[in-house]
C-alpha positions in Angstrom: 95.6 65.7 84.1 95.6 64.4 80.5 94.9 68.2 79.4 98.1 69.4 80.9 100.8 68.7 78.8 104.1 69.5 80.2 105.4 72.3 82.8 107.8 74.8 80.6 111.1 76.6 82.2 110.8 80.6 81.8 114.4 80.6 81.9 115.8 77.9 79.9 113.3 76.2 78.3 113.0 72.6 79.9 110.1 70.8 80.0 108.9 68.3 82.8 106.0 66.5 83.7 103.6 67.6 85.9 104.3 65.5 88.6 108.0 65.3 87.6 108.8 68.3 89.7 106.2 70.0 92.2 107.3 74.0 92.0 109.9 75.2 90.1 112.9 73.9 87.5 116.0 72.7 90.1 118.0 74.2 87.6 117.5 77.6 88.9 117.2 77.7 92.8 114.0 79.7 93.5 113.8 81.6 90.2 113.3 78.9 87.7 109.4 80.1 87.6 107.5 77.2 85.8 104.6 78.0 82.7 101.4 74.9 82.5 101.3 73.8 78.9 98.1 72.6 77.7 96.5 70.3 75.3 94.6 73.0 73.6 92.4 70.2 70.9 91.9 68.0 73.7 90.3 70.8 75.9 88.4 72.1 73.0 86.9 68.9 72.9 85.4 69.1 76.3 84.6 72.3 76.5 83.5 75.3 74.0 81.7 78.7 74.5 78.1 77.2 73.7 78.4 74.5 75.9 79.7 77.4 78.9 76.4 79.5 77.5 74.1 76.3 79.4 76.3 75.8 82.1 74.8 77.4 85.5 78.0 77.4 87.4 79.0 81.2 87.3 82.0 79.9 89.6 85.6 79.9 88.3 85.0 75.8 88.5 82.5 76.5 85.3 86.1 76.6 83.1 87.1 73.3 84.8 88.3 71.5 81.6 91.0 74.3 81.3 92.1 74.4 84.5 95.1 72.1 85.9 93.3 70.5 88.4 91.9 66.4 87.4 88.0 66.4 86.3 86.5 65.0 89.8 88.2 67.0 92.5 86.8 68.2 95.1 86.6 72.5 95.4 86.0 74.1 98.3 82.5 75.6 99.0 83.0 79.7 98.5 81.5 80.8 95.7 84.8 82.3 94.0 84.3 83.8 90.7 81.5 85.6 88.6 82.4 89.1 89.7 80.3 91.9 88.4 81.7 93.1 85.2 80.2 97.4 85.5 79.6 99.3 82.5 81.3 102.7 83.8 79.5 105.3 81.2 80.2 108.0 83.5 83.9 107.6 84.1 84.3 107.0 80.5 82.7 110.6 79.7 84.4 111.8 82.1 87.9 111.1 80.1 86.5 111.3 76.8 86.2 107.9 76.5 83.2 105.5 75.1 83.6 102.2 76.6 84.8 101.6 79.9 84.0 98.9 82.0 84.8 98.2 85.9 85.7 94.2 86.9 85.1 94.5 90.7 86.7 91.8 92.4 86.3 93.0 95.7 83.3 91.4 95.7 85.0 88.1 96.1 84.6 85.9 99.5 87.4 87.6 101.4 87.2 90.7 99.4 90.1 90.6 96.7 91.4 89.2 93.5 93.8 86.6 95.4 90.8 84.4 96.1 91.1 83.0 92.7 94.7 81.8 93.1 94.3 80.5 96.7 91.4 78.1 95.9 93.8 76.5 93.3 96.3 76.6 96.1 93.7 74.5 97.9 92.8 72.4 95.1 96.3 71.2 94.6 97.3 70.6 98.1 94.7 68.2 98.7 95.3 66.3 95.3 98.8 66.1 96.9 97.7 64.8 100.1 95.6 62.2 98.6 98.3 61.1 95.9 100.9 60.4 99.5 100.4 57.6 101.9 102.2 59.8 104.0 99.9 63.0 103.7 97.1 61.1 103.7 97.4 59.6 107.6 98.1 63.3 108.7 96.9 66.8 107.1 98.8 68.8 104.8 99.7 72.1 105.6 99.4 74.8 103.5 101.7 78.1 103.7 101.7 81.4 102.1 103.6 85.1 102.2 101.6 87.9 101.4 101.1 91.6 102.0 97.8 90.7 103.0 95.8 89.9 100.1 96.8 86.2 99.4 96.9 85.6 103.2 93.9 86.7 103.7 92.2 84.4 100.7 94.3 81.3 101.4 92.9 81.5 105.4 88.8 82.1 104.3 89.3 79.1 101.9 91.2 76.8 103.9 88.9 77.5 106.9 85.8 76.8 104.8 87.4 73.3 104.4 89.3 73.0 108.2 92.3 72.8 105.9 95.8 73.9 108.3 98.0 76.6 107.0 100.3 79.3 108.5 100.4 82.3 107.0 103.7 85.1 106.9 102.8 88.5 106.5 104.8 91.9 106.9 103.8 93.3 110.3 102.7 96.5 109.3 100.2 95.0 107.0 96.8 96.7 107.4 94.9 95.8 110.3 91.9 94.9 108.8 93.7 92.1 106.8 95.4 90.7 109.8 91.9 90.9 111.5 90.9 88.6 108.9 93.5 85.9 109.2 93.0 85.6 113.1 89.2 85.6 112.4 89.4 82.1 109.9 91.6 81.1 112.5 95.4 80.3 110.4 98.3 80.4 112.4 99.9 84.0 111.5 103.4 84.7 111.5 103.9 88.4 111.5 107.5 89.2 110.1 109.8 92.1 111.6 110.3 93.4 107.9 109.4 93.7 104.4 107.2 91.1 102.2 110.2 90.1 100.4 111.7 89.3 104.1 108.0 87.2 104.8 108.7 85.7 100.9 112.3 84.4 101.9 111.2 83.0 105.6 108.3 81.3 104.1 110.0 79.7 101.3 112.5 78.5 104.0 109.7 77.1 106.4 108.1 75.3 103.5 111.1 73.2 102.3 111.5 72.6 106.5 108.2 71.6 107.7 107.2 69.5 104.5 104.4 72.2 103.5 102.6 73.1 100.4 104.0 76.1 99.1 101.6 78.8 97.6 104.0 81.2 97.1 103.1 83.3 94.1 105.4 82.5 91.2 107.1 80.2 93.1 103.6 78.1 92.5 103.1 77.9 88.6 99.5 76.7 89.1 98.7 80.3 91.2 98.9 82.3 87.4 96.4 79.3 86.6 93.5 80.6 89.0 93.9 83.9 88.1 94.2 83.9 84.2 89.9 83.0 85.5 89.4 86.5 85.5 89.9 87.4 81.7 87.6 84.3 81.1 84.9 85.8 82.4 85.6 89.4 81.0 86.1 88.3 78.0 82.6 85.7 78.5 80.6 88.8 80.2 81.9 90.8 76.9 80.3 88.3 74.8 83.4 87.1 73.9 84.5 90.4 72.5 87.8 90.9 73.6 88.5 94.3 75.3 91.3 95.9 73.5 92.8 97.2 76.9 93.0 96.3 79.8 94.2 98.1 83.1 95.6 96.3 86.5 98.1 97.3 89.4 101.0 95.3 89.4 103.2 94.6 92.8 104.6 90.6 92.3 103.2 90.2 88.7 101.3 87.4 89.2 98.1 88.9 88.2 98.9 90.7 85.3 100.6 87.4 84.5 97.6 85.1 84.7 95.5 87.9 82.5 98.3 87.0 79.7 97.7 83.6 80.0 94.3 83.7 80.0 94.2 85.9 77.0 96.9 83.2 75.6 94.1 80.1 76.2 91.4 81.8 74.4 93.2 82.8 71.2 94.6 79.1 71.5 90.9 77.9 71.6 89.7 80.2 68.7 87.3 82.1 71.3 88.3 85.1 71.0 90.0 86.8 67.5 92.6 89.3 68.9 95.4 89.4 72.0 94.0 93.1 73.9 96.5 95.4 75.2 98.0 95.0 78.8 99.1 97.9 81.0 100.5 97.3 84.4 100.3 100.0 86.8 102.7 100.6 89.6 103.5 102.9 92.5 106.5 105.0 91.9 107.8 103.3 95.1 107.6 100.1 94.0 108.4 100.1 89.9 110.4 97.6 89.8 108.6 96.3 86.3 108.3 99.5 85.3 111.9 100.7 85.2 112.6 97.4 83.7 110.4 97.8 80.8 111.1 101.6 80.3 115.0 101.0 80.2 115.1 97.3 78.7 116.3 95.7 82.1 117.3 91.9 82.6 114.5 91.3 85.4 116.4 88.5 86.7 119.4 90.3 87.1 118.2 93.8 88.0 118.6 94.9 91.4 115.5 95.6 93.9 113.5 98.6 94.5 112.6 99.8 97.7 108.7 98.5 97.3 107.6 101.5 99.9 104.1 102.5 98.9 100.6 102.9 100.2 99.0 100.4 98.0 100.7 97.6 100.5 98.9 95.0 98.2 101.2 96.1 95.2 104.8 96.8 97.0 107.5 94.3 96.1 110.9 95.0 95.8 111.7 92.2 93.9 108.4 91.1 92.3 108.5 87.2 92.2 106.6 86.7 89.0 108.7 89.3 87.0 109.3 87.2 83.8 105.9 86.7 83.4 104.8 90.5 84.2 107.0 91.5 81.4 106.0 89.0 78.7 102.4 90.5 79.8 102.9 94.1 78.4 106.0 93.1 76.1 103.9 90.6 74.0 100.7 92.3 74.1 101.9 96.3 72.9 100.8 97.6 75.9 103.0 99.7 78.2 103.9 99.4 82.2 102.6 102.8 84.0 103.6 104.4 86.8 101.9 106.3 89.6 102.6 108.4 92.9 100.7 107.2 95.9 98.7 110.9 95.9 97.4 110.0 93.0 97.1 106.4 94.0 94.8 107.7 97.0 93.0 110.9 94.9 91.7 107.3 92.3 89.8 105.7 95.7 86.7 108.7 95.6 87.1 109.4 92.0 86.7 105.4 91.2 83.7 105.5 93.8 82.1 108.5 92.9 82.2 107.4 89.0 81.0 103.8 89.2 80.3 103.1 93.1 82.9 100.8 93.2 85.1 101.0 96.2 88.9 100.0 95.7 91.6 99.3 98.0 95.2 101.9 97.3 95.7 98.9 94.8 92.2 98.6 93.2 92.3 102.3 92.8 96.1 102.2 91.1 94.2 100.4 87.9 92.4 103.6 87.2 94.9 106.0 88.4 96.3 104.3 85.6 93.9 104.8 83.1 94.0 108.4 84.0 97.6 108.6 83.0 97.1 106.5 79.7 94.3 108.7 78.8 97.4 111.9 79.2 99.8 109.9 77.3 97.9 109.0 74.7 97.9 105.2 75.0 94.6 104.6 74.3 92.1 106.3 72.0 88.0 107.2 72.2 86.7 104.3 70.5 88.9 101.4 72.6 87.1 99.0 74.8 88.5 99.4 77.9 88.5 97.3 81.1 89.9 98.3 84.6 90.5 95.5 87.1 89.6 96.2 90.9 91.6 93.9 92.6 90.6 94.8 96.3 87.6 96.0 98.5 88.3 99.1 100.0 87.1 97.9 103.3 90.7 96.0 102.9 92.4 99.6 104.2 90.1 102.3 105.8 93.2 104.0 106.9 94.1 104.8 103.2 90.3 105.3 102.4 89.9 108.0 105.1 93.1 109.6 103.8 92.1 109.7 100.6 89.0 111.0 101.3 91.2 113.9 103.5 93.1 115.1 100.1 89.8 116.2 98.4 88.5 117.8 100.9 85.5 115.2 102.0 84.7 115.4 105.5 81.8 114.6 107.7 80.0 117.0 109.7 79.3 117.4 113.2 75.7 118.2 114.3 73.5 118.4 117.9 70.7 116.5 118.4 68.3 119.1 116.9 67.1 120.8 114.3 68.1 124.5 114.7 71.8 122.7 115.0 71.0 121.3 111.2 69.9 124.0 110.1 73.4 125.7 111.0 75.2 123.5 109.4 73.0 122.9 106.1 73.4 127.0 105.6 77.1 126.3 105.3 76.8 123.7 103.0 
């Protein structure tokens, strides 16, 4: 990977190789989250927005040459990337707003954002078995914690390549996501406890087992396949940068890889200006959001309690937490926080709006908007885009709850006509 130039310490600034060390800087246990440097001349050599404009991959694979993966690898099948990118007129005249747009990502293979990440997981964990004499005589196996998300995405992808992995997830994570990992047939580990308890157990079972690790920020390259998604907003915008952009934040790694993104293109002279960030949280799990209101050390603050109905967003400690608050610090924007009514009152207004339906999660990115629009953060004329980060098929039990708080309810008819007609004159 002649494009990658060195993996930077977060913390204390060292620089390695990239196959000097394989996760994170030893100088800092588990924390010592890792940034990919690029050659930015050498990529721009390869690659440039004309040359994307005749390129029919609409897969995140299309932005190869800036990706830290080596020019011939193999990529799994699923066609990851190229989400629909919604002009939401409605919504924004509904807020007195003129430009809003909707990136659904719940239209990804397994239904959220963390597809992006866990194909690179993929990616890398074959290079890795085919770089070892010893991985190569017997498969690798990949493991990942998750509230349900990132399992779910790292068990579609691996199964779409018979690729092993065990997967920890909280046992109370929604049904419908466990459904999925016992579907693609992972091995599923479901931890008595929180995600930060799956988090700790999987880090420990990686290091004994000998397994790749696609922890989120304990992984620098998992920041890599999601900064993909502000490459194709910012692509699908013409390569007008938005100048906000709105996303839920639990671990930070997503609102992370957006900053990077933005980072790359600025670097590459694609786009002429760095758009504002806001990271949106549930009041249960704010973690990012006390830090920035109060000007917290997020490696020495203490955890929150991470309890709140957008299970894809609750972490006590969130894992990428240096880069979550470079995201909004460096960018002007602002971290937002949210109840979980409102949380759940955004699922039918998002839907309703624009037709887009969101996971608790998805939903939190407008629920943010709502509350930017109150504060005044952002004004008529911005360009605004909200980031849906999960189907809402992900968690009908939130869905049917929300749908409960304002007021929507099915109705119950006979067989017949007259039995219609009773309940259409109540209507």
């Amino acid at each position: 990977m002649e494009h990658v130039k060195f993996l930077k310490c977060l913390i204390c600034g060292k620089e390695y190789a990239s196959d000097e060390v394989e996760y994170v800087c030893p100088d800092h246990g588990n924390e010592g989250i890792l940034d990919v440097r690029y050659d930015y001349e050498l990529i721009g050599s390869r690659i440039s927005r004309e040359s994307l404009a005749q390129n029919p991959d609409t897969t995140v694979w299309r932005y190869k040459p800036l990706l830290p993966v080596q020019p011939d690898a193999a990529v799994p099948p699923l066609t990851i990337g190229g989400t629909p990118l919604y002009k939401a007129d409605r919504l924004a005249a509904e807020l007195g707003l003129k430009h809003v747009w909707v990136k659904d990502d719940g239209r990804l293979p397994t239904a959220s954002f963390k597809d992006r990440a866990s194909v690179m997981a993929v990616v890398k964990a074959q290079e890795k078995a085919q770089s070892s004499i010893v991985n190569r005589q017997s498969s690798i196996v990949i493991t990942t914690a998750s509230t349900g998300n990132a399992a779910a995405a790292l068990s579609g992808i691996c199964a779409s390549v018979k690729q092993p992995n065990v997967i920890f997830v909280p046992e109370k994570a929604p049904q419908a996501k466990i459904a999925q990992l016992l579907v693609f047939g992972s091995t599923v580990m479901l931890v008595k406890g929180t995600y930060d308890d799956a988090f700790e157990l999987c880090l420990q079972a990686a290091a004994e087992y000998g397994w790749y690790n696609r922890n989120t920020a304990f992984n620098p390259y998992m920041t890599e396949g999601k900064k993909t998604a502000v490459y194709e907003i910012c692509e699908q915008l013409g390569w007008h940068a938005p100048d906000a952009i709105f996303v839920s934040v639990g671990d930070g790694c997503i609102i992370g890889g957006l900053h990077k993104g933005l980072k790359d293109l600025l670097a590459l002279g694609w786009i002429d200006h760095m758009p504002r960030i806001y990271g949106v949280q549930a009041e249960g799990s704010a973690f990012m959001y006390e830090a920035w209101r109060d000007g917290e050390d997020v490696l020495t603050k203490a955890p929150v309690s991470g309890v709140t109905v957008a299970d894809s967003i609750s972490a006590g400690l969130p894992r990428d937490r240096i880069k979550a608050l470079a995201a909004v610090t460096e960018t002007n924007g602002a971290y937002i926080r949210v109840s979980d009514d409102e949380i759940l009152a955004s699922i039918p207004a998002l839907a309703r709006a624009t037709g887009v339906f969101a996971e608790p999660a998805g939903a939190a990115a407008h629920t943010g908007l709502l509350k930017a629009v109150e504060l005044g953060l952002v004004s008529a004329d911005d360009r605004i885009v909200i980031l849906n980060t999960g189907s809402g098929l992900k968690d009908v039990a939130g869905a049917m709850k929300s749908v409960e708080m304002v007021g929507t309810k099915a109705n119950r008819v006979e067989p017949n006509l007259a039995d219609l007609q009773r309940v259409m004159a109540t209507l």
